[in-house]
C-alpha positions in Angstrom: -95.0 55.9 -50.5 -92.2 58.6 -50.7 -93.2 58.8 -54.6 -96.3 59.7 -53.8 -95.7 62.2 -51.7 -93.4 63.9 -54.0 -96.2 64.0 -57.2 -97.4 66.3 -54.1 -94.5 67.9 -53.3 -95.8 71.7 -54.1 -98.3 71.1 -51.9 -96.1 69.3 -48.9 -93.5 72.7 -49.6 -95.9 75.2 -48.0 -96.2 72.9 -45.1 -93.1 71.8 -44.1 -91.7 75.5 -44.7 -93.5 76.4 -41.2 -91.5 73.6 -39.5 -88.2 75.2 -40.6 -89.2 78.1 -38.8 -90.6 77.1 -35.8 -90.6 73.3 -35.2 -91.9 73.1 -31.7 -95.5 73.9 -31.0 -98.6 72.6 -29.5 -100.7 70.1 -31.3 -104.0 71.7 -30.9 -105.8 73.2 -34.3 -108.4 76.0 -34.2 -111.3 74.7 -37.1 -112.6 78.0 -37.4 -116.1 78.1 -38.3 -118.0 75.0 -40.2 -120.6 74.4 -42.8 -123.4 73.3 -41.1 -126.2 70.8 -42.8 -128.6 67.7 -41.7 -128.1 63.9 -42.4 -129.0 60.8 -40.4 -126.9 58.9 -41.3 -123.7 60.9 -40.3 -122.7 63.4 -38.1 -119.9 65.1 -40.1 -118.1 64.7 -43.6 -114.5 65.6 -44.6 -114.1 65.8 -48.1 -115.7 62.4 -49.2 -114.7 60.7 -45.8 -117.6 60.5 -43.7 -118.4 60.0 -39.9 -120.6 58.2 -38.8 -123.1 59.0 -36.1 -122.8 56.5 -34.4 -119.3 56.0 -34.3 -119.2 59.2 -33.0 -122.1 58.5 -30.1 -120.1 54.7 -29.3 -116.7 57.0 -28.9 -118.5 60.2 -27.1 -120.4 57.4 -24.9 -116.9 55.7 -24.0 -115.3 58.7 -22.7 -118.1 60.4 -20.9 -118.5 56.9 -19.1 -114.5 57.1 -18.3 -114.4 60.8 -17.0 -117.2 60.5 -15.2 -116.2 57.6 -13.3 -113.1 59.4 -12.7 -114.8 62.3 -11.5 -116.9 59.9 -9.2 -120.1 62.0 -10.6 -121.6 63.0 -13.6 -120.5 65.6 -16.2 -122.0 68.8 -15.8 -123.7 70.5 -18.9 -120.4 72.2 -20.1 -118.2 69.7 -19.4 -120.8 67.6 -21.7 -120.5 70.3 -24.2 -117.0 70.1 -24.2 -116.5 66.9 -24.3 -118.9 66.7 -27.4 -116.5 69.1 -29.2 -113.1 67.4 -28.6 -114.6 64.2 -29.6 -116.2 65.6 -32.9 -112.0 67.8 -33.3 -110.3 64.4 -32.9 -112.5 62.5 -35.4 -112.3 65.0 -37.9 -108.5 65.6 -37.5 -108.0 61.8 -38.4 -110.9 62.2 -41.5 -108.5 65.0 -42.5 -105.3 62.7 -42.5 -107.3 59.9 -43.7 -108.5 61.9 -46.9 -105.3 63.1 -47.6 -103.8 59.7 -47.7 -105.9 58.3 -50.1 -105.7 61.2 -52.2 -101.6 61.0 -52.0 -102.4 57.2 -52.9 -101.2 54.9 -49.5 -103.3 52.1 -48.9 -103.5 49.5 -46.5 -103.9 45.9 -47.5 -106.2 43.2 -45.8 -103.2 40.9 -44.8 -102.1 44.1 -43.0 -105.8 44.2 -41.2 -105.4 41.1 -40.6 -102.1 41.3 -39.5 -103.2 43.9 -36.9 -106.0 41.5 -35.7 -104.1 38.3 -35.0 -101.5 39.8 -33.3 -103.8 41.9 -30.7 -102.7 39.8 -27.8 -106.5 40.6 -26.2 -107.4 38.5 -28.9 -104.7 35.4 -28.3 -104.5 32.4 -26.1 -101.3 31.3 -25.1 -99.8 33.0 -27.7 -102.5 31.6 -30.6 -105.8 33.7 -31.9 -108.7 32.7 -31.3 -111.6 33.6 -33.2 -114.3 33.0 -30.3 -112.6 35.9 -28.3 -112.3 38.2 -31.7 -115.9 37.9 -32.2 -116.8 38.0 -28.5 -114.9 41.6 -28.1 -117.0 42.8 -30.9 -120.2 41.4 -29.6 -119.5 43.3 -26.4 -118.5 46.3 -27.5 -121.9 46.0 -30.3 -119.3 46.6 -33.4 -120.2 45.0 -36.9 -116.7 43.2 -37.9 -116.8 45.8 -41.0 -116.9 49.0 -38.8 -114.1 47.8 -36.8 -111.6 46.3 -39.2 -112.4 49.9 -41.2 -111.5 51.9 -38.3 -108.4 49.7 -38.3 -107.7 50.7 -41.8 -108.0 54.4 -41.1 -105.7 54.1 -38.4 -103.1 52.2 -40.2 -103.9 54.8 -42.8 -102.8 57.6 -40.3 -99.9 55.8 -39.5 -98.1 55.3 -42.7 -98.5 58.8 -43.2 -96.9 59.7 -40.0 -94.1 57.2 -40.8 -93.8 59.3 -44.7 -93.7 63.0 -43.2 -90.8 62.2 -40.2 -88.2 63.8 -41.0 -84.8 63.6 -39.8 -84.0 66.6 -36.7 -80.9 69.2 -38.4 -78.2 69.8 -36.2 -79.7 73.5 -35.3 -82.9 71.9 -34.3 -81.6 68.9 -32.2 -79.2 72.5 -30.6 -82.3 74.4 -30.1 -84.0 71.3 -28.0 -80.2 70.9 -26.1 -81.2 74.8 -25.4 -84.8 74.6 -23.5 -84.2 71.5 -22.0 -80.5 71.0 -21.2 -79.6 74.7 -20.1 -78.0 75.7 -16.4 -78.7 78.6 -14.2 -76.8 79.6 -11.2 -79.5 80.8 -8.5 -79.8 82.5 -5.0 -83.3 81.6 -3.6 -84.9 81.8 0.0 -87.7 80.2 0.9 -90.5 81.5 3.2 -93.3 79.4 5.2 -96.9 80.3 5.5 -97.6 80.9 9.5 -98.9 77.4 11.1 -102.0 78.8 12.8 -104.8 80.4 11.1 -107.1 80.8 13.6 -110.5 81.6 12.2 -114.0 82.5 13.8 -117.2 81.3 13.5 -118.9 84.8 12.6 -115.9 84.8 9.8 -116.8 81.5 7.8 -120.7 82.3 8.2 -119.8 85.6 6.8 -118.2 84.0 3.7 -120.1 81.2 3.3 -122.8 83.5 3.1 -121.0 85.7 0.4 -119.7 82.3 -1.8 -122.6 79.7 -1.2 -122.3 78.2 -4.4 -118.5 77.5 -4.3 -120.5 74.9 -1.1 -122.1 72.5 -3.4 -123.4 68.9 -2.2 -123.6 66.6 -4.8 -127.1 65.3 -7.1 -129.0 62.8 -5.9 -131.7 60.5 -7.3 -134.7 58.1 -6.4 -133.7 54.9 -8.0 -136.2 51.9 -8.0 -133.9 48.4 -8.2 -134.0 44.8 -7.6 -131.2 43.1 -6.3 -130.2 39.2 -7.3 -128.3 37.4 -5.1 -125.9 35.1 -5.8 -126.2 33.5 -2.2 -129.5 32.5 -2.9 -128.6 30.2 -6.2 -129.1 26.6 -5.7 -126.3 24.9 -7.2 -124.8 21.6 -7.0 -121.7 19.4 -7.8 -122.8 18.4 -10.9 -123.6 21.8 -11.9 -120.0 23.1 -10.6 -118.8 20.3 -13.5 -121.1 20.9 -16.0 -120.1 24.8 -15.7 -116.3 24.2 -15.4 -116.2 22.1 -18.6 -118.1 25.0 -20.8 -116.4 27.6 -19.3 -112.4 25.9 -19.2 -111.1 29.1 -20.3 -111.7 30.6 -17.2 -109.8 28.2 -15.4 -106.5 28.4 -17.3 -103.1 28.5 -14.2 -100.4 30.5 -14.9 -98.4 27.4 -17.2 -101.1 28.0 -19.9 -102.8 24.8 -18.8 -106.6 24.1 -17.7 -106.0 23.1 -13.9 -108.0 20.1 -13.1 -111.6 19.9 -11.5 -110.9 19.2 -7.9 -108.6 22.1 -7.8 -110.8 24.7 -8.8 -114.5 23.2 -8.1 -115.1 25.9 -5.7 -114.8 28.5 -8.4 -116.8 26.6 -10.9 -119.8 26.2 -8.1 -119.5 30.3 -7.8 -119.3 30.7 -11.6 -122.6 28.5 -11.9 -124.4 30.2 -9.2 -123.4 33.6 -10.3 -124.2 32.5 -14.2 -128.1 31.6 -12.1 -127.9 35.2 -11.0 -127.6 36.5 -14.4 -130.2 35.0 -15.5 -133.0 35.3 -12.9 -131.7 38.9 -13.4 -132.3 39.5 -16.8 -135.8 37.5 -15.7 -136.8 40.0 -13.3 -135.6 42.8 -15.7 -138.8 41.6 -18.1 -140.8 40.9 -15.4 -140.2 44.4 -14.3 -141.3 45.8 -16.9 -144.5 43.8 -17.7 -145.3 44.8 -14.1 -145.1 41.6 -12.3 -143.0 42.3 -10.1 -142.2 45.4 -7.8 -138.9 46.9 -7.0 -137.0 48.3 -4.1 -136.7 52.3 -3.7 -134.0 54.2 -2.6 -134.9 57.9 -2.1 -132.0 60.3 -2.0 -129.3 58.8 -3.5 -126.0 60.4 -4.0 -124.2 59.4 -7.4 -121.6 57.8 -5.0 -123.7 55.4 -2.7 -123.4 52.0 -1.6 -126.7 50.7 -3.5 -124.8 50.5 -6.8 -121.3 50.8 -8.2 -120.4 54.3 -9.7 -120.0 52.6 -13.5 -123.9 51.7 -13.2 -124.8 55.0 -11.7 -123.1 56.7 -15.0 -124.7 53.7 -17.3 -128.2 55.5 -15.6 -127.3 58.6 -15.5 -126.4 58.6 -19.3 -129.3 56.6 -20.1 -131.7 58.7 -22.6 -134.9 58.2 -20.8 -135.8 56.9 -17.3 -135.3 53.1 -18.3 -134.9 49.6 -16.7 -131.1 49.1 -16.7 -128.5 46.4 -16.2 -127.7 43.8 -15.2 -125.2 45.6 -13.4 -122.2 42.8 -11.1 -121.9 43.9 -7.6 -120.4 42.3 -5.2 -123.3 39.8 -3.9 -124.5 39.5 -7.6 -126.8 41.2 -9.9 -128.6 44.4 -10.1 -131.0 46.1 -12.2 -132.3 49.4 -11.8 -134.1 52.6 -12.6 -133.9 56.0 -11.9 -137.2 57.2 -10.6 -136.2 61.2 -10.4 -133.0 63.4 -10.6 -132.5 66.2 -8.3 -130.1 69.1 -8.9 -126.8 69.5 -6.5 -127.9 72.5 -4.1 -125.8 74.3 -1.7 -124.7 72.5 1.7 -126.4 74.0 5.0 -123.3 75.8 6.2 -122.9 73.4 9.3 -121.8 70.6 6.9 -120.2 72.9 4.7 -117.6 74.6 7.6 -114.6 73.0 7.5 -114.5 73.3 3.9 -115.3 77.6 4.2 -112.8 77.5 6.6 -109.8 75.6 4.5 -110.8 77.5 1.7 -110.5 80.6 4.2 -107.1 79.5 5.0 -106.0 78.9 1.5 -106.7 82.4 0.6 -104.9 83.6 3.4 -101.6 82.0 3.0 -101.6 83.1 -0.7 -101.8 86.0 0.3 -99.2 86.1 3.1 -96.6 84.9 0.6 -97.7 87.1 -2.3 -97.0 90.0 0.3 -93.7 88.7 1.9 -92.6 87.9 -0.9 -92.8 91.4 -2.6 -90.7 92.5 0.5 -88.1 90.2 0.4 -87.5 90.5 -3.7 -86.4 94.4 -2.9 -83.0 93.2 -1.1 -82.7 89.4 0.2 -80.4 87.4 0.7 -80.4 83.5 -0.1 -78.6 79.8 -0.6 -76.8 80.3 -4.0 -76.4 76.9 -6.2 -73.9 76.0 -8.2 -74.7 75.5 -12.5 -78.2 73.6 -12.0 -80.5 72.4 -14.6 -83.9 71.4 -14.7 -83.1 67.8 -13.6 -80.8 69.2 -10.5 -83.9 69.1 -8.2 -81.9 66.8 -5.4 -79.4 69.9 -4.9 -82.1 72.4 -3.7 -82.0 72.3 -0.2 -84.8 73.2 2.2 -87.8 71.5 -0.6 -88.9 68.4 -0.7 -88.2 66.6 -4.2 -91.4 67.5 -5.3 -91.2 71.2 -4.1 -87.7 71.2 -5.7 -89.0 69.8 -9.0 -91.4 72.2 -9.6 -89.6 75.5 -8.3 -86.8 74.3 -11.2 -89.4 73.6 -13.8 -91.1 76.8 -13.1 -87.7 79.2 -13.5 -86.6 77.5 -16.4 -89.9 78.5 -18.0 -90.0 81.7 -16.9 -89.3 84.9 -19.4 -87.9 86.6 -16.0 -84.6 86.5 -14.2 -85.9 86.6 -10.6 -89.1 86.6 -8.9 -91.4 84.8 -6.6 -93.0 80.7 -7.0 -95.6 79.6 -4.6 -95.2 75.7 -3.0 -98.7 75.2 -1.6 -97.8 76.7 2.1 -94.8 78.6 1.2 -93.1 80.6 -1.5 -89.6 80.4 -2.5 -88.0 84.2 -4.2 -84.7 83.8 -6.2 -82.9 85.5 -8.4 -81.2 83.9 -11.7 -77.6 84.9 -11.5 -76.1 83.2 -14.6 -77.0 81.0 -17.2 -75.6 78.8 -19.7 -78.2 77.3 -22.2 -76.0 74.0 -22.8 -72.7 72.4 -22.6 -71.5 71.9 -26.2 -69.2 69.1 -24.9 -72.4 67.5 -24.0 -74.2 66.8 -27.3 -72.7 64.0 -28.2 -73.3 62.3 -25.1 -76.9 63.0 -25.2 -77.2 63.0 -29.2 -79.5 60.1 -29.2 -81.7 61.7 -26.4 -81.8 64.9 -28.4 -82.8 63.3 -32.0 -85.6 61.8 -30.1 -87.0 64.5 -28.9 -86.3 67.0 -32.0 -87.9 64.3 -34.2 -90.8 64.0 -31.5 -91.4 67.6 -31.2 -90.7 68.1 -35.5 -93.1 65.3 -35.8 -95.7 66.8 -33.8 -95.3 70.9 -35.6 -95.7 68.8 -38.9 -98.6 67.1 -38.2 -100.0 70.4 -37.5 -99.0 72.4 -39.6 -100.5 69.4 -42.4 -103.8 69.8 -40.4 -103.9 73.8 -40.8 -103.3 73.6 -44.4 -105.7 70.3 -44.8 -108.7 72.4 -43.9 -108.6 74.7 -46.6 -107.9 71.9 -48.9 -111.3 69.7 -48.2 -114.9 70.8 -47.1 -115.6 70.7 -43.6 -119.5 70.0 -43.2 -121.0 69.6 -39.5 -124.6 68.6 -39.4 -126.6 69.3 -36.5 -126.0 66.9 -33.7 
């Protein structure tokens, strides 16, 4: 590995010279402007690497489901956009590194693959792999066993050049971390507290709601046509409950690794079979749905959060490409499938609903500036608690803020360019004034030497990989095709 790096060592000498300089850096590249082009099949090539489209839809897909369930509503049309574009950087950051291992000659092995796969302990029992829950994972996630065991080879890829480009921190490196992060300051600070009462009138948030109506939005809501399947309403008996238990042991494994016996759980087993019934007369009424045979339930008005169906459906129908049957989605009393009927655009709340948010929001404004101006005072001539040599870590000797408050008033100064001025705490502000400093205690850095090499070979490892990235661009062809 290290040989082959050094046949490319010209190469390597222009990148790594960057690190010397400056080490510690964000990880984020700028691509500049691509080549643009139209293929089916792909969405992007690197060099002769190619992504694929629909790796990059299944990946896109993934974390637009994940932030908009975090959200708790859908991605708007930027955050979409956005989203889009950090999906497509990341993939073709790791084409770039993928390329340039190959070219530098590392390669990953199928024992390695392998390897990687048998030792995944999502796909183990007790311990052992199991090929049924290997295939399973793929069958749910709708992966062909050669896409994923090549993604796992690209990443392994990544990884051993990673492992060849970590390079060991200098002693003026691991001094220059001991500087930013282990560094005292002796302070005087005083804090000051927003007033309590904000009284404000009527005539004053109509006023403002009136002038901001669109910072007042309600949420989008939707007709959705569904048909509910209950598991309640499953016949089931205790031969069934048997029958499903000895199919489905694996769900029935205790906490020793062993199948508990029937009579201890033939309760579960007569829910699994009954909700296994539910499935199916689900996916049942999903076709006869559609052949219009049968005819489904309407809500009108429903907000992306309801209590018709769980937020992951609503995002599985809200990213759906055309108004389809969809599901079956688990809910708590079984199955669902549904349609959306219509989508209706989030519109300003009628300011009734709307006024204790104007009037927080009122408030906030207020107290911001209350402290901005108080504060400006008390900077010209104040007089504060003075602390002893504090660093960053020192946030249980501030007194008069809570930890939190304390943590980030000290986070803040120490990454401040200025010696004194003014950091706002939600309803108050604390002013202070950096009296001395001392960027570390030389004594020190051998009690923290392992700390420091971490975190100078973290942060090294990090400008490196950058730096690689910004050179790799030039180095291969960059071709987009229109998404």
């Amino acid at each position: 590995m290290i040989a082959a790096l050094q046949r490319h060592r010209t190469f390597l000498v222009a990148v790594l010279a960057v690190t010397v300089v400056a080490f510690i850096g964000s990880s984020a590249v700028g691509w500049g402007s691509y080549s643009y082009g139209s293929r089916a099949s792909a969405i992007a090539t690197v060099g002769s690497e190619q992504i694929s489209r629909e790796q990059f839809t299944r990946y896109y897909g993934e974390l637009r489901e994940l932030y908009g369930g975090m959200l708790d509503q859908p991605l708007n049309e930027a955050q979409d956009r956005e989203l889009q574009n950090n999906v497509l950087s990341s993939m073709i950051q790791e084409a770039l590194l993928v390329a340039y291992a190959r070219e530098i000659g590392l390669r990953v092995a199928d024992e390695e693959i392998s390897k990687l796969i048998v030792e995944n302990p999502n796909f183990q029992i007790n311990g052992v792999f199991d090929k049924k829950l290997y295939l399973d994972y793929l069958s749910n996630m709708r992966l062909e066993i050669k896409s994923y065991e090549t993604g796992l080879e690209r990443r392994l890829l990544v990884s051993k050049l990673d492992a060849a480009l970590r390079l060991p921190a200098t002693q003026s490196e691991k001094e220059t971390v001991a500087a930013t992060q282990y560094g005292v300051d002796r302070v005087t600070y005083q804090i000051i507290n927003a007033p309590t009462a904000i009284p404000i009138s009527r005539q004053e948030a109509l006023a403002y709601y009136e002038a901001n109506r669109l910072q007042f939005m309600g949420e989008p809501n939707y007709d959705v046509s569904f048909i509910k399947i209950l598991t309640a309403d499953q016949n089931a008996n205790d031969e069934d409950a048997l029958a499903y238990y000895n199919r489905a042991k694996s769900e029935f494994i205790g906490e020793d690794g062993e199948v508990r016996p029937y009579d201890e759980v033939k309760t579960e087993a007569l829910n699994g079979e009954k909700r296994a019934r539910a499935r199916r007369e689900a996916l049942s009424a999903k076709i006869a749905w559609r052949d219009g045979q049968i005819t489904p339930s309407v809500a009108k008005g429903a907000e992306f959060r309801n209590d018709l169906l769980p937020i992951e459906a609503m995002q599985t129908l809200e990213n759906a490409q055309s108004l389809e049957i969809a599901g079956p989605f688990e809910i708590a009393e079984g199955f669902a499938i549904a349609k959306i009927d219509a989508r209706r655009a989030a519109e300003p709340l009628p300011f009734d609903k709307a006024r204790s948010a104007v009037e927080e929001e009122i408030k906030r404004q207020k107290i911001a500036e209350y402290l901005q101006t108080e504060s400006e005072k008390r900077l010209q001539n104040f007089k504060g608690q003075t602390t002893g040599f504090v660093s960053r870590a020192d946030y249980d000797k501030i007194k008069g803020l809570s930890e939190d408050e304390a943590e980030t008033f000290l986070e803040r100064i120490f990454n401040s360019a200025t010696l004194e001025g003014a950091i706002e705490l939600g309803r108050k502000a604390v002013v202070y004034r950096v009296l001395e400093q001392k960027l570390f205690e030389p004594a020190k850095l051998t009690e923290i030497d392992g700390g420091l090499s971490e975190e100078a070979l973290r942060l090294k490892a990090e400008q490196i990989r950058r730096s690689l990235l910004e050179a790799l661009q030039s180095r291969y062809e960059i071709i987009v095709y229109q998404r």
